[in-house]
SERO-4910 file (N, C-alpha, C, O; in steps of 0.05 Angstrom, whole numbers):
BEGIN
 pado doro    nc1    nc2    nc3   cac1   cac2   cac3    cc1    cc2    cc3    oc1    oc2    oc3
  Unk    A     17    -24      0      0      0      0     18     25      0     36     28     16
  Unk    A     10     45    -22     33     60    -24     19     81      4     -4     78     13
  Unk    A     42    103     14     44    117     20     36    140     15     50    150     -3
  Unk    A     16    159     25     11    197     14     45    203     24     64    194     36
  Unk    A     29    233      4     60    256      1     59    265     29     38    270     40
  Unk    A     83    266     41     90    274     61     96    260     85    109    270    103
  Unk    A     85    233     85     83    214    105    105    190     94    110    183     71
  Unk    A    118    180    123    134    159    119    117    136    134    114    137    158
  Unk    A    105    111    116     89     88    132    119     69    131    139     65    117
  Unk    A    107     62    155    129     33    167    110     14    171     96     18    191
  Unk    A    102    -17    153     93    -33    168    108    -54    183    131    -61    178
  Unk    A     92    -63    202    101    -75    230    101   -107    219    121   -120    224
  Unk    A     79   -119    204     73   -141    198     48   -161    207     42   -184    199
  Unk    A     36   -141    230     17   -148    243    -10   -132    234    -28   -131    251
  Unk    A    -16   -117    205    -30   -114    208    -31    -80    213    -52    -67    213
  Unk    A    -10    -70    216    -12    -48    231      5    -30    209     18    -42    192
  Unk    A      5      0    210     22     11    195     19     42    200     -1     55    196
  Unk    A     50     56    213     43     76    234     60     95    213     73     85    195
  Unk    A     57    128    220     61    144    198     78    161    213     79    159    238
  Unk    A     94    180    200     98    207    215     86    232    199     82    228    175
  Unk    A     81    247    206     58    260    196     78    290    194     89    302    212
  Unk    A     76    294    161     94    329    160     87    342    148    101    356    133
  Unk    A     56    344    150     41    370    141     49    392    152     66    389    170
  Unk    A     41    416    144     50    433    159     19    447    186     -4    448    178
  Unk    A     27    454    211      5    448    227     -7    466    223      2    484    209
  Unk    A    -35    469    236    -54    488    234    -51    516    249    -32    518    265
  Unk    A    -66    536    245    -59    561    257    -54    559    282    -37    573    292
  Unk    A    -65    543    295    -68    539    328    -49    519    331    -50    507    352
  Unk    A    -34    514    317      0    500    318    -11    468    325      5    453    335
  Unk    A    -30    461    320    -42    431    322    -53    417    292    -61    427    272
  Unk    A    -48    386    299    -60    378    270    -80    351    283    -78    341    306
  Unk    A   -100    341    262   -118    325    270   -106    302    264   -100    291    243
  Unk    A   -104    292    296    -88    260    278   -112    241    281   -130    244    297
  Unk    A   -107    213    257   -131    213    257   -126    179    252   -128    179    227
  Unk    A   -122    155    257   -121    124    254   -146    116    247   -169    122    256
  Unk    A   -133     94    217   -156     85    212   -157     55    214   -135     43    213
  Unk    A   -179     41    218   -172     16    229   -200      2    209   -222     13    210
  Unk    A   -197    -17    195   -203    -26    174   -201    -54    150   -191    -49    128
  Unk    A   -207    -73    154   -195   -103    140   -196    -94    116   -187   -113    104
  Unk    A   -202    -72     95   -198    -69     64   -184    -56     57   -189    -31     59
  Unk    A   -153    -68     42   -134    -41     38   -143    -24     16   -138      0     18
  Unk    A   -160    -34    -11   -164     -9    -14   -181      9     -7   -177     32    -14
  Unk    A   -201      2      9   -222     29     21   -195     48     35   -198     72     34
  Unk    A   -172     37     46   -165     44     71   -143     66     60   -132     84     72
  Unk    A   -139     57     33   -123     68      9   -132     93      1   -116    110     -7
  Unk    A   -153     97      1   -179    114     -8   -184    132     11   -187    156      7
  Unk    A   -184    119     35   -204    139     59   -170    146     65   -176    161     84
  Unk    A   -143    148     64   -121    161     73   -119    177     59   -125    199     67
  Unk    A   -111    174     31   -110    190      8   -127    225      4   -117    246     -2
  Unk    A   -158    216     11   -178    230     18   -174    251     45   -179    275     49
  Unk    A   -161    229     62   -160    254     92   -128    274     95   -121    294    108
  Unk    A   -117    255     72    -83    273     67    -83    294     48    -61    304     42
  Unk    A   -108    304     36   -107    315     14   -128    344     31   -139    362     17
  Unk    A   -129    343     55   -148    362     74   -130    375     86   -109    362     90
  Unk    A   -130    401     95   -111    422    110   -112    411    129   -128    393    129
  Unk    A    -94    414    157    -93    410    175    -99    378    187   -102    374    211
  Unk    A   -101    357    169   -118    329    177    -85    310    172    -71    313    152
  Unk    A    -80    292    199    -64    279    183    -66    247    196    -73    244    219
  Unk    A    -59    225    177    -60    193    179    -41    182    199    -21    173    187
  Unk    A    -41    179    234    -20    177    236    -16    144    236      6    133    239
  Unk    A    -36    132    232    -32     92    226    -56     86    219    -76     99    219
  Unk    A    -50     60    213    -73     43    199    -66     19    218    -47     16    233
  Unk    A    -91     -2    212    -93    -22    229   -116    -45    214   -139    -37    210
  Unk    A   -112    -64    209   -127    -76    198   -140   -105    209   -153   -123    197
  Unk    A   -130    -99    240   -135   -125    253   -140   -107    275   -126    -88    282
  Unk    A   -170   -118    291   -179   -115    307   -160   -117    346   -164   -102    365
  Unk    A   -143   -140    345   -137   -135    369   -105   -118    361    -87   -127    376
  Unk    A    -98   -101    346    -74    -86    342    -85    -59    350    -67    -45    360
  Unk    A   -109    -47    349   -123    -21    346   -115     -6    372    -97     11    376
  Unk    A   -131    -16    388   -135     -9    419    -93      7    428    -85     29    433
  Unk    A    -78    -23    426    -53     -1    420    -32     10    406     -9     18    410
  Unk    A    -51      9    384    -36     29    364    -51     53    374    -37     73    378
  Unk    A    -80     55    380    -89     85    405    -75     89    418    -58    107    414
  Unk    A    -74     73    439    -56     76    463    -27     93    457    -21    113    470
  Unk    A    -12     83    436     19     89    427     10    120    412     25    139    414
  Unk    A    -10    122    401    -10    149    374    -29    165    389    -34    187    380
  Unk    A    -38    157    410    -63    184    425    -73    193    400    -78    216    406
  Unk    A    -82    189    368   -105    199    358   -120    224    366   -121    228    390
  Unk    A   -131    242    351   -159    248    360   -179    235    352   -200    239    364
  Unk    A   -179    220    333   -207    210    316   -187    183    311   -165    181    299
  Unk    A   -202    163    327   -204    131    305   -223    119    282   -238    101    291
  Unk    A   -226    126    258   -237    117    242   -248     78    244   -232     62    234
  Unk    A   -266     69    252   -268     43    266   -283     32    245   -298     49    235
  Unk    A   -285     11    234   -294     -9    218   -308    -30    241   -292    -42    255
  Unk    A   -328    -34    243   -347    -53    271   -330    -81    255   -316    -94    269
  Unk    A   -332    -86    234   -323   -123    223   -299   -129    219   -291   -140    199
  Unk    A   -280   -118    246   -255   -124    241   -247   -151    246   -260   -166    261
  Unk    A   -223   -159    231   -210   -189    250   -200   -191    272   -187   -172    281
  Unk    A   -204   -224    289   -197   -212    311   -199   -204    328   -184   -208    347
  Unk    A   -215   -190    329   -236   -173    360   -245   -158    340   -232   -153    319
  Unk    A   -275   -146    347   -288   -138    335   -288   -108    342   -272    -98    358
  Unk    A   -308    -94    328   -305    -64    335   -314    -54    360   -307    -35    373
  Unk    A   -334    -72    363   -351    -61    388   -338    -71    415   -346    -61    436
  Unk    A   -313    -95    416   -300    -98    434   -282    -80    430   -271    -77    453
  Unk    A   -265    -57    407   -251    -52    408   -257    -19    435   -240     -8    448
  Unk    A   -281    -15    434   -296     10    440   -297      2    466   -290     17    485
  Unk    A   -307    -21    471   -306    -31    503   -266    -24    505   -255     -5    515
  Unk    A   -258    -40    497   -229    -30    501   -221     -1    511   -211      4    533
  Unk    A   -227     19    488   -222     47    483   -226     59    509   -210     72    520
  Unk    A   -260     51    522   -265     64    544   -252     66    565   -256     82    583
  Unk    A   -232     47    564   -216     36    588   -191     67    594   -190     82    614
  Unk    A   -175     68    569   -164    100    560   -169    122    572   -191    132    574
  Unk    A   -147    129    581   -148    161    591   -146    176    572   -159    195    577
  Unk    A   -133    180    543   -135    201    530   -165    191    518   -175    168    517
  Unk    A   -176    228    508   -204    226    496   -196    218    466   -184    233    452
  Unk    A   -201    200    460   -204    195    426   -237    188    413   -254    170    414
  Unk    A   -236    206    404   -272    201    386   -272    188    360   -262    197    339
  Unk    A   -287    165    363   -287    136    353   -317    148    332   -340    151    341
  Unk    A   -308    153    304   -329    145    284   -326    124    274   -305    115    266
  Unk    A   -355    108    271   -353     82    266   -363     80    231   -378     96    219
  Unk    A   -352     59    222   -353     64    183   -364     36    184   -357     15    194
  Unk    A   -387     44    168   -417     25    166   -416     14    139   -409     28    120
  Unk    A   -421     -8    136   -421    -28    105   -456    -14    105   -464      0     87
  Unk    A   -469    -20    127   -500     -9    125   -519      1    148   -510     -5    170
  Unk    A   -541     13    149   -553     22    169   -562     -6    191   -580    -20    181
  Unk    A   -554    -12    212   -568    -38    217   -570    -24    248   -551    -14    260
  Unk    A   -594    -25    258   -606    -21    285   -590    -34    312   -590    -19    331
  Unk    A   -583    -47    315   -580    -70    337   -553    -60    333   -546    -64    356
  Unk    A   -525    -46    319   -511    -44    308   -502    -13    318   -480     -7    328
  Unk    A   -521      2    315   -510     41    305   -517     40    346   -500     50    361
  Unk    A   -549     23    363   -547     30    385   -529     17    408   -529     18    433
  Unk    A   -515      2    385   -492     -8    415   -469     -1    404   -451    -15    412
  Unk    A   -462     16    388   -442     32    381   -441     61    395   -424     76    403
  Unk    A   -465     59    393   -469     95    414   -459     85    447   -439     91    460
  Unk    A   -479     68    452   -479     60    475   -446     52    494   -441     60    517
  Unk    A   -431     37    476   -406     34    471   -392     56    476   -372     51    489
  Unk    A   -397     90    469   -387    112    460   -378    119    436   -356    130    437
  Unk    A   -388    116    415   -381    118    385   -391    153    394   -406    160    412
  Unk    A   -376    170    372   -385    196    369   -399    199    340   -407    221    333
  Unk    A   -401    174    324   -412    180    301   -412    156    280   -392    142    278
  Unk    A   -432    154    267   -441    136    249   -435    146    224   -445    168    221
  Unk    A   -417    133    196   -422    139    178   -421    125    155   -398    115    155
  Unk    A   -435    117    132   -438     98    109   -415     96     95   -410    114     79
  Unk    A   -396     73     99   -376     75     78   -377     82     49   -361     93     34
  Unk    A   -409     72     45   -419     89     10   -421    115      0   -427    124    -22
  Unk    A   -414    129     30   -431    163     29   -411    172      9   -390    160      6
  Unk    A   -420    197     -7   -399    218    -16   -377    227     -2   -378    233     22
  Unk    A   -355    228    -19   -336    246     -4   -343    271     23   -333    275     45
  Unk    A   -366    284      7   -363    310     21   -374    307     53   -371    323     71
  Unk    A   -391    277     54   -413    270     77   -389    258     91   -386    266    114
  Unk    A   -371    241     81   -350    233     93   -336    250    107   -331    246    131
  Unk    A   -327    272     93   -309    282    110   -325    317    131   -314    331    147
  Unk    A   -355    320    121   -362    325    141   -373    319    169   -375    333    189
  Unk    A   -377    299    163   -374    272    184   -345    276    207   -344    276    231
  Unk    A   -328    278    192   -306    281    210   -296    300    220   -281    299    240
  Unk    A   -305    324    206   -303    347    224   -321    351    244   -313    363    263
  Unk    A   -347    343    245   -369    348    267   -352    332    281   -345    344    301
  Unk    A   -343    310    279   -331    301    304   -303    310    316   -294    302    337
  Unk    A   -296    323    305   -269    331    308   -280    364    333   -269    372    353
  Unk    A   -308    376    318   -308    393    343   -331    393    362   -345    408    374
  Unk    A   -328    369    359   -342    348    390   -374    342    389   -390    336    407
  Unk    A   -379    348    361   -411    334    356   -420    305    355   -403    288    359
  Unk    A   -443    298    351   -441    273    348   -455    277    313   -467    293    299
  Unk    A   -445    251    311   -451    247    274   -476    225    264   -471    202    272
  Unk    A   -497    226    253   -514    208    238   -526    217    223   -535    240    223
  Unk    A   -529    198    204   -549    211    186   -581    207    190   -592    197    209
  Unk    A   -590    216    172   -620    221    172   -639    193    190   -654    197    209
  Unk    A   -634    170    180   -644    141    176   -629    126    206   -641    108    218
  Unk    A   -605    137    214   -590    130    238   -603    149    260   -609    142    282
  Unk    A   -607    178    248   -627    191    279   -653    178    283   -663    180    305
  Unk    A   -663    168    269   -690    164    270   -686    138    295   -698    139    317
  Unk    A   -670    117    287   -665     98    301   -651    107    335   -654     94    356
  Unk    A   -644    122    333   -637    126    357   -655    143    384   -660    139    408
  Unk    A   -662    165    360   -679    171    373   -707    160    383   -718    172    401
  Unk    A   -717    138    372   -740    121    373   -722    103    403   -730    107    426
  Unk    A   -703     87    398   -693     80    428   -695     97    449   -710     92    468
  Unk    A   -676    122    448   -686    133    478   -711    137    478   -718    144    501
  Unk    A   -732    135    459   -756    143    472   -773    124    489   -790    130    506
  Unk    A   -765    102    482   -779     78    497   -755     71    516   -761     50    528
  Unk    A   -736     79    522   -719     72    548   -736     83    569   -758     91    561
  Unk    A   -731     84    597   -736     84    620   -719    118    624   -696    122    614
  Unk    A   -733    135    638   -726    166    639   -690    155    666   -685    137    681
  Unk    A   -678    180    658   -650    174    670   -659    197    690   -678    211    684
  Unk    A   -643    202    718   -642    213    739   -649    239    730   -667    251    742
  Unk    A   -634    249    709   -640    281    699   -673    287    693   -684    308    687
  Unk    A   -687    258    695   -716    272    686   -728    280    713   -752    283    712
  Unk    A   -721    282    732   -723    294    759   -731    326    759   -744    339    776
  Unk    A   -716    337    727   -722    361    726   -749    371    706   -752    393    697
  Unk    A   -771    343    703   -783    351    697   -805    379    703   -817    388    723
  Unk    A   -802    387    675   -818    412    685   -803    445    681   -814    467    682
  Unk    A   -784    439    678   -764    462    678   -763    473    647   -758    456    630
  Unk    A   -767    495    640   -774    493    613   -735    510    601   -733    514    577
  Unk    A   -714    517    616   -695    523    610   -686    551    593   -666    557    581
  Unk    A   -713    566    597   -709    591    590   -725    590    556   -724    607    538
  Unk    A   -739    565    557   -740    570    526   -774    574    522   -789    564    539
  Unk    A   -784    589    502   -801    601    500   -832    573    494   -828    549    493
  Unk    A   -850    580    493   -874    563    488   -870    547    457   -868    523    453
  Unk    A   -868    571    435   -863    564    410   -836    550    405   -834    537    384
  Unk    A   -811    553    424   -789    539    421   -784    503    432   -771    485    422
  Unk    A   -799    503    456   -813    479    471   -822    462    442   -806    446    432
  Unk    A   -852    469    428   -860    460    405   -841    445    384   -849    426    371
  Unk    A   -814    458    383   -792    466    363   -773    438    369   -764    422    353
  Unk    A   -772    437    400   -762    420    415   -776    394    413   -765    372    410
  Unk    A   -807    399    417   -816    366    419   -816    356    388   -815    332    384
  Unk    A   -817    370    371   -819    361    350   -789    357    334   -789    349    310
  Unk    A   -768    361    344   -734    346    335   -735    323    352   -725    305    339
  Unk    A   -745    313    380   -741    287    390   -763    270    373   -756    246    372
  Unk    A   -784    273    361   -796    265    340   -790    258    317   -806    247    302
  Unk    A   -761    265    308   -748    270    280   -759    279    255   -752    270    233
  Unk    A   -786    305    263   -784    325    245   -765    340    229   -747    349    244
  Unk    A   -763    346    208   -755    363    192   -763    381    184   -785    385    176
  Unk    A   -741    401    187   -747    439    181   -776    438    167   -795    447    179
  Unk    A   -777    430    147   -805    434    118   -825    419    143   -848    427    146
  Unk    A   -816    400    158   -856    390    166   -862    403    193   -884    401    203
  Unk    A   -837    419    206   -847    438    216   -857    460    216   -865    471    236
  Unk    A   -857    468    193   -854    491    184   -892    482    172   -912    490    185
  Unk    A   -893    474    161   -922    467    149   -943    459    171   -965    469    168
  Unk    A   -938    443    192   -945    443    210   -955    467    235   -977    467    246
  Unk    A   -935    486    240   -937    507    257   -946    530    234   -954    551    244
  Unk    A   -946    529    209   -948    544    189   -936    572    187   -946    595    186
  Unk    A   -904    560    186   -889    587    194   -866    580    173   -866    559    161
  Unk    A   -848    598    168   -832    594    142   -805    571    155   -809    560    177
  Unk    A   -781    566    140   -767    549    147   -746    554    157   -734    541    174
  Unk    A   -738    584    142   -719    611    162   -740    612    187   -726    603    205
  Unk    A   -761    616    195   -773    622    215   -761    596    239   -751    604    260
  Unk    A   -764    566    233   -760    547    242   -722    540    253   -714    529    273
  Unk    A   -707    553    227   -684    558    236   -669    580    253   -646    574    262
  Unk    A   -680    602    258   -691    619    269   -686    613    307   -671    619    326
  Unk    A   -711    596    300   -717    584    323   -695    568    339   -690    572    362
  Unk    A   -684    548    321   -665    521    325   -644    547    345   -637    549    368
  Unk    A   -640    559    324   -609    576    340   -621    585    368   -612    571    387
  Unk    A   -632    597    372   -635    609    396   -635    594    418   -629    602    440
  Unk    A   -646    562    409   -660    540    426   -627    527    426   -620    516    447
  Unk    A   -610    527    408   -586    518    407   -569    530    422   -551    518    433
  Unk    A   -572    563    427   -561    576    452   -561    578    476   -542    580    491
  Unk    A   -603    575    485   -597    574    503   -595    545    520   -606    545    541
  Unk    A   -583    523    512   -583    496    514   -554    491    515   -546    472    528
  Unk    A   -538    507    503   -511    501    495   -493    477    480   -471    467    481
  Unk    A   -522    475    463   -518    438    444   -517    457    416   -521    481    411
  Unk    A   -509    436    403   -493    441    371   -517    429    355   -527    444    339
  Unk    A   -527    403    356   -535    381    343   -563    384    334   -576    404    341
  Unk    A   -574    367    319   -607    363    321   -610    337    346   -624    337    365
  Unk    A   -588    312    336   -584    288    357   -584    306    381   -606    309    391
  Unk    A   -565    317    392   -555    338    423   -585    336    424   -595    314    426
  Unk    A   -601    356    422   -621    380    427   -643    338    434   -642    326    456
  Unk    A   -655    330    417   -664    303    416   -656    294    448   -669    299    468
  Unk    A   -636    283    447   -624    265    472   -632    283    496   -647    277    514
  Unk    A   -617    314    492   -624    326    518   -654    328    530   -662    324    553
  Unk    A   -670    337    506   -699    337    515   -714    319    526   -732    324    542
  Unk    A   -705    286    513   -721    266    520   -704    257    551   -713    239    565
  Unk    A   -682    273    557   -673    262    574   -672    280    603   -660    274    623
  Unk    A   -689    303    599   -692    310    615   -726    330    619   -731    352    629
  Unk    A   -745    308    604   -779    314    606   -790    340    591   -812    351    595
  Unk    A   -767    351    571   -777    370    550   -795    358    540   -814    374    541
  Unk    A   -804    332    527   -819    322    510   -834    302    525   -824    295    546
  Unk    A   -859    288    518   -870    259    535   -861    243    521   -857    247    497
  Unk    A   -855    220    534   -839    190    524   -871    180    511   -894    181    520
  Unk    A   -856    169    483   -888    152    465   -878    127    480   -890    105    478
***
């Protein structure tokens, strides 16, 4: 597997293959290091190529066997492990049971052959920061990795729905204690609120409350401020998890 410009790979023989990374660093004198761990050399060929060709992003190993991952983390502190769940070897979701064990924070996006339920919620559960389709476009790919890189969580459309439908039928966690507390947010923003743990979309809110879709985004920000969440998932989890919305 050849090598990107700038990087020297050394493989070990196990499976493993660690880089030195000589981009030049970002304004804030840091770069995103980023391991990908993966049984297909060429996806893995593809998805390096792809993240070496991004400012500031750099490959510091690959790993293609499941029990090598955990410390090639350990050795490269990562910020982002790119995780493949069908590794050899130990699988992904033991690798995540692993990860948790780690003192440094590394945020684990997990790379999906397909959407599978039983799959995306014990990957969260695990601590995955993000779900994403190895089929997606480039551009979903690698915005995928920046939401995670400044600490969002990542899914798409078909993966929120699934998740959010679990916490709704879970059992309320200690924080619904604060049922009742509306958090500074207005009557019409509450509305705004129960209807993202629902996995509405801008347009069927908007038709619904019969207000425009700037009007609805509008809304999101303010409700995103005063919450101090980034996400549509965030804003979802927090509400159902603390009696913004009634559990179906």
């Amino acid at each position: 597997m050849g090598a990107g410009a700038g990087h020297n790979y050394r493989p070990n023989g196990l499976g493993v293959e660690t880089s030195i990374c000589r981009e030049p660093a970002r304004r804030n004198g840091e770069r995103v290091r980023i391991v990908i761990a993966d049984d297909h050399p060429i996806f893995r060929d593809g998805l390096r190529k792809l993240i070496e060709s991004q400012p500031g992003m750099c490959v510091t190993g690959e790993s293609s066997v499941g029990v090598e991952v955990v410390r090639l983390a350990r050795e490269l502190k990562p910020d982002i492990l790119l995780l493949d769940l069908a590794l050899p070897r130990r699988s992904g979701f033991q690798v995540l049971k692993d990860l948790a064990g780690l003192s440094s924070q590394i945020r684990t996006l997990v790379l999906a052959a397909a959407v599978e339920e039983s799959s995306i919620l014990e990957a969260f559960y695990l601590g995955a920061h993000g779900i994403v389709l190895k089929g997606s476009p480039r551009e979903v790919l690698l915005k995928s990795i920046r939401s995670v890189i400044a600490g969002q969580y990542w899914l798409d459309s078909e993966s929120v729905s699934i998740v959010i439908e679990a916490l709704r039928k879970s059992p309320p966690s200690q924080n619904g204690a604060t049922c009742g507390k509306d958090y500074g947010l207005t009557p019409s923003e509450l509305k705004i609120v129960g209807k993202i743990a629902n996995g509405s979309s801008n347009k069927e809110m908007g038709q619904e409350f019969r207000i425009s879709e700037r009007t609805v985004k509008h809304h999101l920000t303010n409700i995103f401020d005063k919450l101090g969440i980034s996400s549509r998932l965030e804003l979802a989890v927090f509400a159902l998890d603390h009696g913004l919305v009634n559990r179906g």
